[in-house]
Each structure stands twice: as structure tokens, then as C-alpha cells.
C-alpha positions as CSV (number, residue, x, y, z in Angstrom):
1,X,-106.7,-85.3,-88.0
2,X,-105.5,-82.1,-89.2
3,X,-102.5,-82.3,-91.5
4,X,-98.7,-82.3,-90.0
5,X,-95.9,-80.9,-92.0
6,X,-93.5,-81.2,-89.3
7,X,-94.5,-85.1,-88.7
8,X,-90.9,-87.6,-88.1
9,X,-91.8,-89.2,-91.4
10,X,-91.9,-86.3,-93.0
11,X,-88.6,-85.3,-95.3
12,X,-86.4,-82.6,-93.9
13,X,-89.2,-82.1,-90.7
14,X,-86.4,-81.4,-87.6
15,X,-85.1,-78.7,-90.5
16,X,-89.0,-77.7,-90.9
17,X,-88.9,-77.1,-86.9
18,X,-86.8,-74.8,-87.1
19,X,-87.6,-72.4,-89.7
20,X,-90.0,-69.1,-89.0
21,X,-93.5,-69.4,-88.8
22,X,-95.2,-69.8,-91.5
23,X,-98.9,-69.5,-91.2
24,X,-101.6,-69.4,-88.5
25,X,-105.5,-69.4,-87.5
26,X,-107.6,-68.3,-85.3
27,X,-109.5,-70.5,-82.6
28,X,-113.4,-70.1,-82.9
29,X,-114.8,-72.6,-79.8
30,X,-118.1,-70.2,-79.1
31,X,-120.4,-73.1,-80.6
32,X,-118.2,-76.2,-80.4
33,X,-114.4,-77.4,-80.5
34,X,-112.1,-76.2,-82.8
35,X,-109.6,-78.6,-85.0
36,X,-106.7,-76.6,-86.8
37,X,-106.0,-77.4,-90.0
38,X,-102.7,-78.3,-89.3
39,X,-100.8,-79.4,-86.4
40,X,-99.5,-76.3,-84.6
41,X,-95.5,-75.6,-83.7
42,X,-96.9,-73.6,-80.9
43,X,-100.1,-71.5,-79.5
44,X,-100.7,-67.8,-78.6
45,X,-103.1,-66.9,-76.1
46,X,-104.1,-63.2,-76.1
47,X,-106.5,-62.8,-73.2
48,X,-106.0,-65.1,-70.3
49,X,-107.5,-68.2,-68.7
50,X,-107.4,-71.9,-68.9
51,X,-106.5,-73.6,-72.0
52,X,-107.8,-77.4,-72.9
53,X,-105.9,-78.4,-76.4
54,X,-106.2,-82.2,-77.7
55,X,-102.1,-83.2,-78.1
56,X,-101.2,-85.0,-81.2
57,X,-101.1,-88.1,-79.7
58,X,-104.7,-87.9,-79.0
59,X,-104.6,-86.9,-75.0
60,X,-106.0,-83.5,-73.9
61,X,-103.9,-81.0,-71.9
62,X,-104.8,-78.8,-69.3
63,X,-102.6,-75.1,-69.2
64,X,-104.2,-73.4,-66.0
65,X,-104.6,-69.6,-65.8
66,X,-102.4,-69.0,-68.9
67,X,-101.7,-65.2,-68.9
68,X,-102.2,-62.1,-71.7
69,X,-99.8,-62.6,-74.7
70,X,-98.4,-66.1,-73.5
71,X,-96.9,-68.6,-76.2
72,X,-96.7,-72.5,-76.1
73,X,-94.3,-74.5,-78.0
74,X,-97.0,-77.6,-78.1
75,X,-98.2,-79.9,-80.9
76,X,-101.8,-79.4,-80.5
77,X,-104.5,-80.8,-83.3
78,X,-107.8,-78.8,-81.5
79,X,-108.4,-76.6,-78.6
80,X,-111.2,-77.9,-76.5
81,X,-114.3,-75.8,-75.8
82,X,-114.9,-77.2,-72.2
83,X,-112.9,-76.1,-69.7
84,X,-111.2,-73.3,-72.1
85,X,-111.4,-70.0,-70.6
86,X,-108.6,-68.3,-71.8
87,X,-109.6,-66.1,-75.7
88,X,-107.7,-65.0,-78.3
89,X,-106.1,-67.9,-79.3
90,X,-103.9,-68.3,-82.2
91,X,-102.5,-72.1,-83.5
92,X,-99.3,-70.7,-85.2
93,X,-97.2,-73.6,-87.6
């Protein structure tokens, strides 16, 4: 389970929330799924399609036909190969 700053237990996290970015990473899911190292604030898809992320409460989440340059304030641990159509995808926290 990647790492989450912004978890409830965590001092100061609704205060976290709310500040500016602060990193990012690129999704690689030719080969296999991808896990972010940390629990993203929200996801940028560059080049549309479907988007398949694993929640942080362990469920998976279908976004359908997601389009160019789209963000998503979601808590997402992985983006899921299968079903993922969509490229260019940034987990931003």
C-alpha cells in the first residue's frame, strides 16, 4: 500500500489537503499495473479513454471515456492495466 500523507490519522492532514501540489509520477501500465508511491490528491489524464484506478479503500473504479487534459480529485493507490484505455496519466499528491 503506497504511503498516504494526507491519511485522517495523520497530523495536520485536512490542512495537507489543501495546500498546492507537491509532487507527482507518471503511470507506466504497458507490462502490468501500476502502484503510486503515494496515495494521489487527484489524477491527470492527458490523452483520453477509460480509466480503471484501485481506490484507497481497496475497490476499483471505472471513469468511462475520460477526455484530453481531464483532472480527478480521487484517492487512488494504482491505475489498473485492464480496462485502462485512456494514456498520459499523471498521479498528482
Amino acid at each position: 500500500m503506497p504511503f498516504d500523507k494526507f491519511d485522517k490519522n495523520s497530523d495536520n492532514a485536512l490542512l495537507q489537503l489543501v495546500k498546492p501540489i507537491e509532487g507527482g509520477q507518471a503511470a507506466n501500465i504497458s507490462a502490468t499495473d501500476h502502484e503510486f508511491a503515494q496515495t494521489t490528491r487527484r489524477i491527470y489524464v492527458g490523452t483520453k479513454g477509460n480509466l480503471v484506478l484501485t481506490l484507497k479503500d481497496g475497490n476499483n473504479v471505472t471513469y468511462t471515456n475520460v477526455q484530453d487534459g481531464t483532472f480527478i480529485a480521487v484517492r487512488a493507490t494504482h491505475v489498473v492495466r485492464t480496462g485502462t484505455t485512456a494514456s498520459n496519466i499523471v498521479g498528482e499528491w
